[in-house]
C-alpha beads as a LAMMPS data file, in Angstrom:
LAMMPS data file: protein, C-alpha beads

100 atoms
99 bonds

1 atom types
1 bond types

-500.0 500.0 xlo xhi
-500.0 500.0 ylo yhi
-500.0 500.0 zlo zhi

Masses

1 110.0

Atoms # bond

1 1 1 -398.342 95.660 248.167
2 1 1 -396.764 93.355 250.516
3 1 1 -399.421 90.910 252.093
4 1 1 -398.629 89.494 255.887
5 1 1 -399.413 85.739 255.998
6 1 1 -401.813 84.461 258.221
7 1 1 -401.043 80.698 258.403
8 1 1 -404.152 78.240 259.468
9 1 1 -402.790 77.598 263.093
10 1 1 -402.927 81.320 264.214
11 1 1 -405.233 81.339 266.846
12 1 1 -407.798 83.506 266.243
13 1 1 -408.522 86.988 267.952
14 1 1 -411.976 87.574 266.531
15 1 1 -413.573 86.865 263.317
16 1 1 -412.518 89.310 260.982
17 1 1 -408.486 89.188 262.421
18 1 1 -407.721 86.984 259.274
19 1 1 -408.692 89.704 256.828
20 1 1 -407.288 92.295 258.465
21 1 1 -403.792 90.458 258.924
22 1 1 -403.882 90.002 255.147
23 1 1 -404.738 93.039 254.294
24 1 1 -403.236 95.744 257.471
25 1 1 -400.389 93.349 259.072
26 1 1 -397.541 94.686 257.273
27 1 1 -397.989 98.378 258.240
28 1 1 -398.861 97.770 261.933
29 1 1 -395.969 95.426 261.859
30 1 1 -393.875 98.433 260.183
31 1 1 -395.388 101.202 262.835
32 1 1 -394.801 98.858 266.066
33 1 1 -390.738 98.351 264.810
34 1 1 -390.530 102.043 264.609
35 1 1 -392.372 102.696 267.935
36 1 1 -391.377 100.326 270.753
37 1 1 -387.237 99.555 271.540
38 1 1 -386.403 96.150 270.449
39 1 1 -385.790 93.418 273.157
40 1 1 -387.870 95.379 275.790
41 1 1 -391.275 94.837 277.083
42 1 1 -394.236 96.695 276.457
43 1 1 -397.795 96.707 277.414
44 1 1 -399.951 95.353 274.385
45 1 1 -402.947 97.651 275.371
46 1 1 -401.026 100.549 275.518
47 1 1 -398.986 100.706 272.350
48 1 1 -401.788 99.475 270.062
49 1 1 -403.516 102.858 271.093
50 1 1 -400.492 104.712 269.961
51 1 1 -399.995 102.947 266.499
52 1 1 -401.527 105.793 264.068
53 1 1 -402.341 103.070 262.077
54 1 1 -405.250 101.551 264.750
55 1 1 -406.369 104.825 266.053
56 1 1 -409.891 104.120 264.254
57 1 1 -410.917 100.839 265.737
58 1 1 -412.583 100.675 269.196
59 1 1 -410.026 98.279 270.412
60 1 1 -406.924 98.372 268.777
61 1 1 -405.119 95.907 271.310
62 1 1 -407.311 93.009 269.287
63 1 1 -405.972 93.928 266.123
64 1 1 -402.455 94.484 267.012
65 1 1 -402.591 90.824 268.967
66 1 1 -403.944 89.449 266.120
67 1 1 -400.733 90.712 264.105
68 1 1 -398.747 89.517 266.961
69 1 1 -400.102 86.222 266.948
70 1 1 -399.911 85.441 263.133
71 1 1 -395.951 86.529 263.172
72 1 1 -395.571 84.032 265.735
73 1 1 -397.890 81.347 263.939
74 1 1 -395.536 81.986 260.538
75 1 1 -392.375 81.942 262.694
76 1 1 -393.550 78.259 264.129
77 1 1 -393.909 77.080 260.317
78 1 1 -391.306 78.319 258.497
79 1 1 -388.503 79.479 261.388
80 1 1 -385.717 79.289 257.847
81 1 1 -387.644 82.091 256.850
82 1 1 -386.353 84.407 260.043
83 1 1 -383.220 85.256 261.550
84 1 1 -382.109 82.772 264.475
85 1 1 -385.208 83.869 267.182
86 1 1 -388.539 84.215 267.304
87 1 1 -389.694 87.678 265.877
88 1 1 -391.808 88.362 268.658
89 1 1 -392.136 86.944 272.724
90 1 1 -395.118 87.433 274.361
91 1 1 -395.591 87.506 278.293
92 1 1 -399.199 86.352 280.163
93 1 1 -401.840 84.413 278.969
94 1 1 -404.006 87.286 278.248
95 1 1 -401.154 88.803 275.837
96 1 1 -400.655 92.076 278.041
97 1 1 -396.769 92.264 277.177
98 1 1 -394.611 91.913 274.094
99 1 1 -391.124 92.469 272.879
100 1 1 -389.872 92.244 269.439

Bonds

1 1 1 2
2 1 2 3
3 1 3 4
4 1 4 5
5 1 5 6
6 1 6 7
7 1 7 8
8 1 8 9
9 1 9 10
10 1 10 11
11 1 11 12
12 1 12 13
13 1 13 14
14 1 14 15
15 1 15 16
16 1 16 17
17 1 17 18
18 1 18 19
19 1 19 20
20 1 20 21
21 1 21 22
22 1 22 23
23 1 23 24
24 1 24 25
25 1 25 26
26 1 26 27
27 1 27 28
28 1 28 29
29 1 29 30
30 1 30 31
31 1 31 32
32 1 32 33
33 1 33 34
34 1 34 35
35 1 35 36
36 1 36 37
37 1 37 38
38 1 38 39
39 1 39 40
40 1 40 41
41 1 41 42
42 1 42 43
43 1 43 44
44 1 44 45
45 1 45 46
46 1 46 47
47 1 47 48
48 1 48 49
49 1 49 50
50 1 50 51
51 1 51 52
52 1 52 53
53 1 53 54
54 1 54 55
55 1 55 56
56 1 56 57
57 1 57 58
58 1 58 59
59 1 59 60
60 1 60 61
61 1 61 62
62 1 62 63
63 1 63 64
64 1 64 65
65 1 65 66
66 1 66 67
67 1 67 68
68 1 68 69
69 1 69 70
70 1 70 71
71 1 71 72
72 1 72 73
73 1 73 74
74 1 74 75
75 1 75 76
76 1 76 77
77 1 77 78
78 1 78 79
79 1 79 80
80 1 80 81
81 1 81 82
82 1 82 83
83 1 83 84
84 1 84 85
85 1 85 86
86 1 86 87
87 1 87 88
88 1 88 89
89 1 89 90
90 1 90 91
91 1 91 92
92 1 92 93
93 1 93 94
94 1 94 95
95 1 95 96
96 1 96 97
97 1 97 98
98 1 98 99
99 1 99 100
């Protein structure tokens, strides 16, 4: 199984978000693609309740920023490894909107 990488300068969403990258980033990557329309904005909060894939956690927005925040960490190390933009823009400090 494919494992998402979580380099050392991804901020950190909460203690845990490290694991769970490793372990859960590739599907919740997979299931945002196929749910929001590239190159439009969505609301963080909202579409992390809608991923199938985060329906059992209590606050799924943390775990799909923490996602978010790792493909942008990678993207800042290695940009070879992506196609000519960043895979990911976020909008407000707080992270409330996103477009991939």
């Amino acid at each position: 199984m494919t494992r998402m990488r979580y380099p050392q300068a991804t901020p950190t969403v909460f203690s845990g978000a490290k694991a769970f990258v490793e372990q859960h980033g590739v599907t919740v990557w997979c299931e945002l693609c196929d749910t929001v329309t590239p190159d439009q904005w969505f609301h963080v909060t909202a579409t992390a309740r809608q991923l199938d894939c985060l329906r059992r956690y209590s606050k799924p927005e943390r775990y799909l920023q923490a996602v978010l925040k790792a493909v942008i960490a990678d993207f800042e190390e290695r940009p070879d490894a992506y196609e000519c933009r960043p895979p990911v823009q976020l909008k407000g400090l707080r992270m409330t909107e996103a477009k991939v």
